[in-house]
LOVEX-994866 format. One record per atom (N, C-alpha, C, CB): x, y, z; atom name; residue in three letters. Coordinates in nm, 4 decimals. Each point is the difference from the previous one (the first is absolute). Glycine has a CB too. Example, Ala and Ser with C-alpha at 12.3 -4.5 7.8 and 13.67 -1.06 7.14 Angstrom:
2
east, north, up, vexro, bado
1.3190, -0.5690, 0.7800, N, ALA
-0.0890, 0.1190, 0.0000, CA, ALA
0.0900, 0.1200, 0.0000, C, ALA
-0.1892, -0.1173, 0.1246, CB, ALA
0.1542, 0.2223, -0.1966, N, SER
0.0820, 0.1190, 0.0060, CA, SER
-0.0770, 0.1090, 0.0730, C, SER
0.1184, -0.0628, -0.2145, CB, SER
END
This chain:
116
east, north, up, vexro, bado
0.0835, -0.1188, 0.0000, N, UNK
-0.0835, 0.1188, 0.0000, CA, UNK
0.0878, 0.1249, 0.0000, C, UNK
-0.1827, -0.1249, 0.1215, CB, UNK
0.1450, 0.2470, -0.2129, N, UNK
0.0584, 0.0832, -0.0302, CA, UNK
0.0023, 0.0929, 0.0960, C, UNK
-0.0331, -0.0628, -0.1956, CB, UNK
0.1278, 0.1614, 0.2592, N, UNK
-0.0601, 0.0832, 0.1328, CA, UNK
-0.0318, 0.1630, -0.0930, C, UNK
0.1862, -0.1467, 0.2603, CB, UNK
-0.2424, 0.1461, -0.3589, N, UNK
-0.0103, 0.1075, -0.1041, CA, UNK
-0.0928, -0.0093, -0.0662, C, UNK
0.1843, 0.0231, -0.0158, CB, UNK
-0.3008, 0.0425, -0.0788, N, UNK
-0.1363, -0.0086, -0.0621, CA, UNK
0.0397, 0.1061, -0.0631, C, UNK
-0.1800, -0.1039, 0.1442, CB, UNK
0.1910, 0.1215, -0.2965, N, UNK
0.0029, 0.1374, -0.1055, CA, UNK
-0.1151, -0.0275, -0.0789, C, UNK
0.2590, 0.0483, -0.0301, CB, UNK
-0.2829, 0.0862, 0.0279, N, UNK
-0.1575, 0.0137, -0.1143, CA, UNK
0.0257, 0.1163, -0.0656, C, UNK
-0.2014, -0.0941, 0.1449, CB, UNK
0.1455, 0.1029, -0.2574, N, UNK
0.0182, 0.1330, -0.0917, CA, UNK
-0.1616, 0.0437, 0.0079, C, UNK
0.2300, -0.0772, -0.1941, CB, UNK
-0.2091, 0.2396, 0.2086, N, UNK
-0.1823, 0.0460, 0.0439, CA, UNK
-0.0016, 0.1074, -0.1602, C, UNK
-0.0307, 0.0314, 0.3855, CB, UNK
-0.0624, -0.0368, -0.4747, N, UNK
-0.0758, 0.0321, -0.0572, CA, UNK
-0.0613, 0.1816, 0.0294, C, UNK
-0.0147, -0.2949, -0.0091, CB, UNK
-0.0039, 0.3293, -0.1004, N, UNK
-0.0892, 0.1210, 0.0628, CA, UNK
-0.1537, -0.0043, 0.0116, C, UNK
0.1765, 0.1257, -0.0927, CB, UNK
-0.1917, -0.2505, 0.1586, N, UNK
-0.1664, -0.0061, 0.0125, CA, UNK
-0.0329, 0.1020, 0.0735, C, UNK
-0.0337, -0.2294, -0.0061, CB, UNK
-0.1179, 0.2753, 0.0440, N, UNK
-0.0285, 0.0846, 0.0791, CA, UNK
0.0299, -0.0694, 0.1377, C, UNK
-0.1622, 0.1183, -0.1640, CB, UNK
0.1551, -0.2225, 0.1863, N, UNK
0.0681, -0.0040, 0.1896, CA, UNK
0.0578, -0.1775, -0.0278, C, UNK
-0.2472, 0.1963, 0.2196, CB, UNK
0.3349, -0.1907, -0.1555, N, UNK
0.0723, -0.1390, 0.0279, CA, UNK
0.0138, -0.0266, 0.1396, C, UNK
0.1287, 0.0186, -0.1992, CB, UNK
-0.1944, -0.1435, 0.2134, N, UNK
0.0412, 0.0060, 0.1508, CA, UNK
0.1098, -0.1332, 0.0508, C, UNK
-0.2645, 0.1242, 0.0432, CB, UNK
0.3547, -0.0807, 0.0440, N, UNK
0.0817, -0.1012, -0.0145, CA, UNK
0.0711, -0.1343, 0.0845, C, UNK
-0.0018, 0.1959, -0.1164, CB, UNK
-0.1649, -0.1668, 0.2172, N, UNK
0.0073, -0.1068, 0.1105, CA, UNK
-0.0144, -0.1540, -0.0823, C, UNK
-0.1241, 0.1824, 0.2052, CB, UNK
0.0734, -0.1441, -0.2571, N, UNK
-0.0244, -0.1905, -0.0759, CA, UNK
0.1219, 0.0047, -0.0902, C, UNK
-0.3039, -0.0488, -0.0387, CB, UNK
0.3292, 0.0807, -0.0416, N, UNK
0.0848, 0.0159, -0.1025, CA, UNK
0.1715, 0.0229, 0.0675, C, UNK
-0.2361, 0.1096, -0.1577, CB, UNK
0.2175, -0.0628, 0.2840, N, UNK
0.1253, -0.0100, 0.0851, CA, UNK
0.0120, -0.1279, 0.0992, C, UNK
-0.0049, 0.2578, -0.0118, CB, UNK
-0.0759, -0.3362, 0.0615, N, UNK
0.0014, -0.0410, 0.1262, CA, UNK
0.0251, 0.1276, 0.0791, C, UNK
0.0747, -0.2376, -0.0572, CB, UNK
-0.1268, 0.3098, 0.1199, N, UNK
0.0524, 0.1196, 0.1195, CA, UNK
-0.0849, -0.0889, 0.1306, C, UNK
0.0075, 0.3040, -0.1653, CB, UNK
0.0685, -0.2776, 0.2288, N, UNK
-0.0241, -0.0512, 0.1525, CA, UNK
-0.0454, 0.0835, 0.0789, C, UNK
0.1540, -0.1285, -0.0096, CB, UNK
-0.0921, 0.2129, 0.0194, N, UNK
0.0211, 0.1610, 0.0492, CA, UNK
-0.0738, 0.1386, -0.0069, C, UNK
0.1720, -0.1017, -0.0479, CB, UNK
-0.2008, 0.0814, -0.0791, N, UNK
-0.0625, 0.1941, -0.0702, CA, UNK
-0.0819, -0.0713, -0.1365, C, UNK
0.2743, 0.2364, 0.0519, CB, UNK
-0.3545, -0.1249, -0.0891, N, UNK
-0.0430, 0.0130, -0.1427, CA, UNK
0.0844, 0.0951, -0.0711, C, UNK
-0.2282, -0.0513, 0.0587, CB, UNK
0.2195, 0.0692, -0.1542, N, UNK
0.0919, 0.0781, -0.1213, CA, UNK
-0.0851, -0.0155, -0.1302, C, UNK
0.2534, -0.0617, 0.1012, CB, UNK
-0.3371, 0.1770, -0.1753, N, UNK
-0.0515, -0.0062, -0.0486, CA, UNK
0.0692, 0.1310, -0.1116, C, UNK
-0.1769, -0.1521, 0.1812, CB, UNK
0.1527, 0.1291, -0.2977, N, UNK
0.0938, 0.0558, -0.0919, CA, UNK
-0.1117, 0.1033, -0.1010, C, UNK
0.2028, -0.2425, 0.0105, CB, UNK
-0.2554, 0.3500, -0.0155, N, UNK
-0.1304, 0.0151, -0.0426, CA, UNK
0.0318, 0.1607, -0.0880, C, UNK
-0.1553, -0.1640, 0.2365, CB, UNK
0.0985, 0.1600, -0.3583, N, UNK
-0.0103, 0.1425, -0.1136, CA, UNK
-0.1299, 0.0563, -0.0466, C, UNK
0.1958, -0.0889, -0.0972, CB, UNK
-0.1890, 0.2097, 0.1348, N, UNK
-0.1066, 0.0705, -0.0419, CA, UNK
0.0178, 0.0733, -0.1043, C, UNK
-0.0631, -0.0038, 0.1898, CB, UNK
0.0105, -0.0003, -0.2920, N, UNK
-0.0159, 0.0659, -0.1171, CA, UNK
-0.0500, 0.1719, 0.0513, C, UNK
-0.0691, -0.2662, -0.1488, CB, UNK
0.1340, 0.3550, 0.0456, N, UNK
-0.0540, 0.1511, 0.0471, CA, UNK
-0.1668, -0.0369, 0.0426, C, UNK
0.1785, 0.1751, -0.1974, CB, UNK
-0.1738, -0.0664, 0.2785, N, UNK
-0.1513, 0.0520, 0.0395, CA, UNK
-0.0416, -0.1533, 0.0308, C, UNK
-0.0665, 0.2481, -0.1727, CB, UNK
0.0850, -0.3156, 0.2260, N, UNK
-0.0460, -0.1215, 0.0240, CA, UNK
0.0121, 0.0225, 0.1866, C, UNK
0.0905, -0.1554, -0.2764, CB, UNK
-0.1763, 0.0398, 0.3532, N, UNK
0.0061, -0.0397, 0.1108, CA, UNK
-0.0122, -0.1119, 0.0430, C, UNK
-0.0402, 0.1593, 0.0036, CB, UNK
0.0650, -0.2076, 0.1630, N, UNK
-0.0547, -0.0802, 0.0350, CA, UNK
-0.0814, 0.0199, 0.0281, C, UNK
0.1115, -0.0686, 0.0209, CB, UNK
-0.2521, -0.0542, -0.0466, N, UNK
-0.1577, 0.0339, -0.0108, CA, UNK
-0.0085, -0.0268, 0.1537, C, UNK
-0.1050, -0.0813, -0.2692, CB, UNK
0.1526, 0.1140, 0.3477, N, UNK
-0.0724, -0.0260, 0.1701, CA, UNK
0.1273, 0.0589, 0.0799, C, UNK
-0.1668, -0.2655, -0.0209, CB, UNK
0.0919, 0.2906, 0.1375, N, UNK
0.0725, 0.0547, 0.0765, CA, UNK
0.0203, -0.1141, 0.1418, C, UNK
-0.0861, 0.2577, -0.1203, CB, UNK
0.1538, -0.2738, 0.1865, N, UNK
0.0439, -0.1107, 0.0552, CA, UNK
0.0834, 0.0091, 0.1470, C, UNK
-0.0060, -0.0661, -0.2513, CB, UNK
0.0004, -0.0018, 0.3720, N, UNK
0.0853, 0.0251, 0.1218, CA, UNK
0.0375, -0.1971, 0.0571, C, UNK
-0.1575, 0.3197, 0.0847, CB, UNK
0.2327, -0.2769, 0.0123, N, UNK
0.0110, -0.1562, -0.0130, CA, UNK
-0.0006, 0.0046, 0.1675, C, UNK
0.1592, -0.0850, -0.2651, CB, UNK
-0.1790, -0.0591, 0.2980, N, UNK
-0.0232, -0.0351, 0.1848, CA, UNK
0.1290, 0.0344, 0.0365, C, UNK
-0.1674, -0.2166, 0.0270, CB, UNK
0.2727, 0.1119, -0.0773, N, UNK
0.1223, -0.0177, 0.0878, CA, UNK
0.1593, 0.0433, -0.0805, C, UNK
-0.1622, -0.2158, 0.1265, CB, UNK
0.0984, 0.2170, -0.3076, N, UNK
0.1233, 0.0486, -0.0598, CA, UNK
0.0295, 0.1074, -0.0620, C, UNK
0.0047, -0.1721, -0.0072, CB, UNK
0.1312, 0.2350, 0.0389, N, UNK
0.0370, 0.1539, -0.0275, CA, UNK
0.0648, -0.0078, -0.1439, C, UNK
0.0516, 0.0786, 0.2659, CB, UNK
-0.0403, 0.0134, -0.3841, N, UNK
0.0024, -0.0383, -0.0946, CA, UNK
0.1121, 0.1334, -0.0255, C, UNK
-0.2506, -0.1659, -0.0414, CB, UNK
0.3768, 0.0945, -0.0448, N, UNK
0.1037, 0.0997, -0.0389, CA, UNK
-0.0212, -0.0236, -0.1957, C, UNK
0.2107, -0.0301, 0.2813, CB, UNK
-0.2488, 0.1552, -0.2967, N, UNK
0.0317, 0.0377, -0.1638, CA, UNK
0.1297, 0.0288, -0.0411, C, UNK
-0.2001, 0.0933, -0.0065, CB, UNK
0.2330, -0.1035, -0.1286, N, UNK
0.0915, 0.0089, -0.0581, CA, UNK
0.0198, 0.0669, -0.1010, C, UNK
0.0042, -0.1452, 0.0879, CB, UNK
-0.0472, 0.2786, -0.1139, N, UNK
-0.0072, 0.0709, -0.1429, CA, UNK
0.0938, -0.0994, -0.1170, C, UNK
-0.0176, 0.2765, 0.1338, CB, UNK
-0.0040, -0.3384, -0.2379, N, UNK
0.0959, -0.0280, -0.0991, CA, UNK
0.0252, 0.0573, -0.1113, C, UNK
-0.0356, -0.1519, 0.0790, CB, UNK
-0.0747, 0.2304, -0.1281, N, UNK
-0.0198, 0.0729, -0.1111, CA, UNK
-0.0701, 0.1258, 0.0016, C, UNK
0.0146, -0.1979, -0.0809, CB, UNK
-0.0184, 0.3018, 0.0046, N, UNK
-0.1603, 0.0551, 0.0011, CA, UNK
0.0215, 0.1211, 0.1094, C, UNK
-0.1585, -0.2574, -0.0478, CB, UNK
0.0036, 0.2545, 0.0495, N, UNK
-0.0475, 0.1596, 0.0767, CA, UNK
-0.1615, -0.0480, 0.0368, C, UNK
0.1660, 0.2266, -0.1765, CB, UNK
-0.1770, -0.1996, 0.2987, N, UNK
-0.1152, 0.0198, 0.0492, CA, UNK
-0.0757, 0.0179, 0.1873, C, UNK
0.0348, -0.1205, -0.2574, CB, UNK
-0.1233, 0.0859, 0.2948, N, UNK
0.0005, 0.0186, 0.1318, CA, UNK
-0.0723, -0.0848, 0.0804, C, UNK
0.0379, 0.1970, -0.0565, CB, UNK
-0.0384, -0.2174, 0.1562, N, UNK
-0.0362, -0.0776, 0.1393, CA, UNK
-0.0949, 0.0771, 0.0054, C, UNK
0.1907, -0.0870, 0.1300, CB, UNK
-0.3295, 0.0694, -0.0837, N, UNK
-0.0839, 0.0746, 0.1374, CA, UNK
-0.0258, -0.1697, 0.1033, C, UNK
-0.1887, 0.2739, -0.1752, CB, UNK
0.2567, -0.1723, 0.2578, N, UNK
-0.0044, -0.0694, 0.1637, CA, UNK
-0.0993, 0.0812, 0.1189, C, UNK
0.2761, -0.0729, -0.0479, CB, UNK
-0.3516, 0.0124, 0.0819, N, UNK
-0.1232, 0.0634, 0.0768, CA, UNK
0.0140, 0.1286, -0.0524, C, UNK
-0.0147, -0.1306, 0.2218, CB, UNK
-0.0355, 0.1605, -0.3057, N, UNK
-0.0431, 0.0929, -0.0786, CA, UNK
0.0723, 0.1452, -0.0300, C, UNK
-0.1860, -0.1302, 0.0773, CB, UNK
0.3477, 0.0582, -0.0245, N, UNK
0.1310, 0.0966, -0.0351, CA, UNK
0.0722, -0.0538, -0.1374, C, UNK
0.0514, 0.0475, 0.2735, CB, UNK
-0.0349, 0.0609, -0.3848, N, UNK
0.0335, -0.0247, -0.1169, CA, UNK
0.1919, 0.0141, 0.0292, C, UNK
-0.2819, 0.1007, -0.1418, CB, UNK
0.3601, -0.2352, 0.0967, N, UNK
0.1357, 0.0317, -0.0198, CA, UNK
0.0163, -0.0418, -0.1278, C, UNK
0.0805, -0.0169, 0.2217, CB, UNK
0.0085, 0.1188, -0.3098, N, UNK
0.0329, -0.0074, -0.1016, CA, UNK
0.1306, -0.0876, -0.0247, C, UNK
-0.1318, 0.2033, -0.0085, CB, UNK
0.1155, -0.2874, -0.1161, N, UNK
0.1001, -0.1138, 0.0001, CA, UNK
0.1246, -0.0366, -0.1122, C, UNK
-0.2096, -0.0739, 0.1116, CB, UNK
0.2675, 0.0635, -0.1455, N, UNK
0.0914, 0.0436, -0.0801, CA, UNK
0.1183, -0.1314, 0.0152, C, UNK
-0.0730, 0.2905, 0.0310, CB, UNK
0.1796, -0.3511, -0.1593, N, UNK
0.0869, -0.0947, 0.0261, CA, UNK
0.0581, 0.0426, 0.0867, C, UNK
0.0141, -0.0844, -0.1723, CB, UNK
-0.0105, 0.0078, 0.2385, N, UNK
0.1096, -0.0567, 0.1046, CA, UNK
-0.0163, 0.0876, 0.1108, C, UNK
0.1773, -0.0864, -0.1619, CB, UNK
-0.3535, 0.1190, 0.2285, N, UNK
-0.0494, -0.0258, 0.1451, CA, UNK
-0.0096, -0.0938, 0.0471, C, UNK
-0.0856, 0.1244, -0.0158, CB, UNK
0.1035, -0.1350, 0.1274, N, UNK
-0.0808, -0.1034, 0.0612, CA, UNK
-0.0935, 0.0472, 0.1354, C, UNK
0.1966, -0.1618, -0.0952, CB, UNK
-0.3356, 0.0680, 0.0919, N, UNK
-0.0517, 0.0586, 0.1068, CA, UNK
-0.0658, -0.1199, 0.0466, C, UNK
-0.0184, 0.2451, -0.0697, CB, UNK
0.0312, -0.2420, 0.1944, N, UNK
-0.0715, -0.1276, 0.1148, CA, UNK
-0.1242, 0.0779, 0.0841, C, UNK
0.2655, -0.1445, 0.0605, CB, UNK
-0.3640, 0.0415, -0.0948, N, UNK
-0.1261, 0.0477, 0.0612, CA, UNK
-0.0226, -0.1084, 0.1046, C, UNK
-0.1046, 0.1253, -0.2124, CB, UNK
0.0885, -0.1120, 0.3246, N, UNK
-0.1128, -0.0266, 0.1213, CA, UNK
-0.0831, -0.1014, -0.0524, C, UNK
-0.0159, 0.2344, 0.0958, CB, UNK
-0.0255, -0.3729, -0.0032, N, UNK
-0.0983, -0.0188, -0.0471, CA, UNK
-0.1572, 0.0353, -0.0121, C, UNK
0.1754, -0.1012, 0.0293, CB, UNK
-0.1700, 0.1608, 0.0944, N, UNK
-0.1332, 0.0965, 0.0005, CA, UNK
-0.0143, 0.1034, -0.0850, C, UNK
-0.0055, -0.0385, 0.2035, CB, UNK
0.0969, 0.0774, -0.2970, N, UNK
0.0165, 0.1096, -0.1329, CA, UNK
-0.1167, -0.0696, -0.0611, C, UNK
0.2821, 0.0733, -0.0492, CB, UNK
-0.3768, 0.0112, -0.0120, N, UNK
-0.0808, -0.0170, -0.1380, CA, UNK
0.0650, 0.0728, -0.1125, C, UNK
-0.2157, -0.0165, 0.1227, CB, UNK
0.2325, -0.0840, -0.2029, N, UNK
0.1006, 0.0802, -0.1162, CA, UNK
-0.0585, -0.0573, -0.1734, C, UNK
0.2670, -0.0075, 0.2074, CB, UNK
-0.2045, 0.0863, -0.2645, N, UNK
-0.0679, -0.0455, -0.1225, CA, UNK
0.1700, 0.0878, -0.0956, C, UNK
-0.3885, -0.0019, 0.0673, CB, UNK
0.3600, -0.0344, -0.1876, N, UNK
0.1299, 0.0523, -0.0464, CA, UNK
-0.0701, -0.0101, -0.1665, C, UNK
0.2352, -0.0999, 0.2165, CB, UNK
-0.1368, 0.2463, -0.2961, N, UNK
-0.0846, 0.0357, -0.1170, CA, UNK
0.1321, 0.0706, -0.0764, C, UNK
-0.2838, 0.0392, 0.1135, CB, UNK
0.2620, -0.0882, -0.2561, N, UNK
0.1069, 0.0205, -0.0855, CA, UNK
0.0020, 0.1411, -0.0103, C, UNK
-0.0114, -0.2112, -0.1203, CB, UNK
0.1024, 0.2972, 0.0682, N, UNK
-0.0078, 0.1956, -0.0683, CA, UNK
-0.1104, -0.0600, -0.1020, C, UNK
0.3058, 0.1643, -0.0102, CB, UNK
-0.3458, -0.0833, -0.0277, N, UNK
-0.1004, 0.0690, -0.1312, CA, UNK
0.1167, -0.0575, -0.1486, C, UNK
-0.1332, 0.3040, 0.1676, CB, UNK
0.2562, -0.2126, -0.1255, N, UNK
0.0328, -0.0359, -0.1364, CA, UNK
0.1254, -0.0995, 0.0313, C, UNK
-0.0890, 0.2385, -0.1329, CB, UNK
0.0944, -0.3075, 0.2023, N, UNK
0.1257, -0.1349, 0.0132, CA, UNK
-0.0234, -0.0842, 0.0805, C, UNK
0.1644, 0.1138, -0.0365, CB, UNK
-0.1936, -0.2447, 0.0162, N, UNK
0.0376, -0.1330, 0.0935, CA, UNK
0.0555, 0.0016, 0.1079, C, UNK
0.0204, -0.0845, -0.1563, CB, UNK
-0.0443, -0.0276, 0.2263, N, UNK
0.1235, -0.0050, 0.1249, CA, UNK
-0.0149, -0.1722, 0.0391, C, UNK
-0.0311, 0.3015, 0.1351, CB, UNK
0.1403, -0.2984, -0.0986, N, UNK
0.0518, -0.1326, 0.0266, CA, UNK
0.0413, -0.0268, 0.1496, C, UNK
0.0773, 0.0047, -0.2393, CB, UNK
-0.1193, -0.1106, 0.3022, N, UNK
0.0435, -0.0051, 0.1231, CA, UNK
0.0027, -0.1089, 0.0915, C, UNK
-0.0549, 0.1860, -0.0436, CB, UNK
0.1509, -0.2441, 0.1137, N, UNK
-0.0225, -0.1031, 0.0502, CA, UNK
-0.0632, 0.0274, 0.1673, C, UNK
0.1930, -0.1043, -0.1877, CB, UNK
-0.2564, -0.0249, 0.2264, N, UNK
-0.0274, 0.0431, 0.1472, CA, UNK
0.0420, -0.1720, 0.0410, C, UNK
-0.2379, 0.2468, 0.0036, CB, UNK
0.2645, -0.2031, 0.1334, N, UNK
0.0467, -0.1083, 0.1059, CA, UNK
-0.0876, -0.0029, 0.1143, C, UNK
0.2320, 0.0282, -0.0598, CB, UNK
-0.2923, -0.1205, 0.0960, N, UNK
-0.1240, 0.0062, 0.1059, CA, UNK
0.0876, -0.0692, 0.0955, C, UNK
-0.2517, -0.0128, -0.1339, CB, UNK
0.2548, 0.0394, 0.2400, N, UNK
0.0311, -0.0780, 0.1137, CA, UNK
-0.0769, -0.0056, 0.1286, C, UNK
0.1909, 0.0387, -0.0977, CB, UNK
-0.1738, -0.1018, 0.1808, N, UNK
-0.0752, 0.0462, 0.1418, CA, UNK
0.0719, 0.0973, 0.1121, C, UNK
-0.1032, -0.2324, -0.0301, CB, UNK
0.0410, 0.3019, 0.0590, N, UNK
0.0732, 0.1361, 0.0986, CA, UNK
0.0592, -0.0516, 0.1119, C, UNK
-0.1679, 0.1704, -0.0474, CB, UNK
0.2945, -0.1510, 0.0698, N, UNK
0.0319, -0.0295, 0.0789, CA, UNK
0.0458, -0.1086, 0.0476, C, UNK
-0.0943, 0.1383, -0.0161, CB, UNK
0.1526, -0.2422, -0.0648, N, UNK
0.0562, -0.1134, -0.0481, CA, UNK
0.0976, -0.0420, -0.0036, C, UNK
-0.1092, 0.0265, -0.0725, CB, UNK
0.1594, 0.0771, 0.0522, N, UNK
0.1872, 0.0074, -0.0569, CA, UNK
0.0515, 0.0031, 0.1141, C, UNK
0.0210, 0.1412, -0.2093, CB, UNK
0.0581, -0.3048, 0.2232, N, UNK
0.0257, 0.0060, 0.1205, CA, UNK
0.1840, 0.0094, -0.0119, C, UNK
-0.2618, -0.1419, 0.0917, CB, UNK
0.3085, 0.1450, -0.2174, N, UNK
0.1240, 0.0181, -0.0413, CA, UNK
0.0134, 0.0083, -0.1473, C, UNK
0.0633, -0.1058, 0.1989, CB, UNK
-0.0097, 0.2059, -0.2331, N, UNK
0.0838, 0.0197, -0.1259, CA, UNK
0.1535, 0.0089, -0.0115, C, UNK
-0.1941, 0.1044, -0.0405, CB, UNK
0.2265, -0.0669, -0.1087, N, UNK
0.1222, -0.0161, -0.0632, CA, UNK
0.1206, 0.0335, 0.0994, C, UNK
-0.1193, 0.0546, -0.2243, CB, UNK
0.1690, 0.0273, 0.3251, N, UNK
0.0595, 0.0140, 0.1045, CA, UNK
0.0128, -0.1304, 0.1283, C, UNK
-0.0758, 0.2456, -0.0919, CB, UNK
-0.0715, -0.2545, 0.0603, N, UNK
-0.0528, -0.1227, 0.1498, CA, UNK
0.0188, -0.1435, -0.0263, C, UNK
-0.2032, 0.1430, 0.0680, CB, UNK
0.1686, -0.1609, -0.1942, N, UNK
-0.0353, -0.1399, -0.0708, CA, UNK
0.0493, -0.0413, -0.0526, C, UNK
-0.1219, 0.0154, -0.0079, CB, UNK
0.2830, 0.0569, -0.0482, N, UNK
0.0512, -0.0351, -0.1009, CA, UNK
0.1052, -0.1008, 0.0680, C, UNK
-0.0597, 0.2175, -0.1536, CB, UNK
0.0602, -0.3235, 0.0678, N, UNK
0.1317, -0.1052, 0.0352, CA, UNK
0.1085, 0.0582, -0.0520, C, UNK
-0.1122, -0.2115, -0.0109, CB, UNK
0.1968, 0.2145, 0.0582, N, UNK
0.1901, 0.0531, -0.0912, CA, UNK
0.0409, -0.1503, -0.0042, C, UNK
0.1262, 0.2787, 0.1339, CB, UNK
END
C-alpha cells in the first residue's frame, strides 16, 4: 500500500476531494465560478470552520451579512457559526479551494508533528 494518493482536478464547477482523496482528516473541495455567477445557497456548519483559498479571479465572501472582497491569493477562514455564501466579480471568475475541518482539532502541526 502506497502512503500517497495523486489526482488531477479538472475545472468543473466544484470537486470534492474526500472520496477521490481518501482524507481522514478535512474536506478539500476545489470549486469555479464563472463571472457573475454564485453559490446558489447560503450555508453555516455545526462543528466545521472552513479556510478558503483564493486561486484565481476576483470576487467576494458575505459572512453574516459582512461583504469581504476577494482577490488571488487571500485567504480567509470563517467560523463555523459564519453564514457565508461566496460570488464571482461581474466581469471575472474566481477560483478557490476550501479545506473544512473541525474547530479546534489541531492537536499538532508541522513544528509539533513532524518526524526528522
Amino acid at each position: 500500500m502506497s502512503n500517497f494518493k495523486k489526482i488531477s482536478v479538472t475545472e468543473d464547477a466544484r470537486t470534492e476531494l474526500h472520496d477521490k482523496l481518501e482524507l481522514t482528516g478535512a474536506e478539500v473541495s476545489v470549486n469555479n465560478l464563472p463571472a457573475g455567477a454564485s453559490v446558489p445557497f447560503v450555508h453555516s456548519h455545526k462543528e466545521n470552520e472552513e479556510i478558503y483559498i483564493i486561486l484565481s479571479g476576483k470576487g467576494k465572501a458575505v459572512v453574516d451579512d459582512e461583504t469581504i472582497e476577494l482577490k488571488q491569493g487571500d485567504y480567509i477562514k470563517i467560523s463555523p457559526a459564519g453564514r457565508r455564501q461566496f460570488f464571482a466579480a461581474e466581469d471575472c471568475g474566481i477560483s478557490y479551494a476550501c479545506i473544512q475541518v473541525k474547530a479546534n482539532s489541531l492537536t499538532g502541526y508541522t513544528a509539533t508533528d513532524a518526524i526528522m
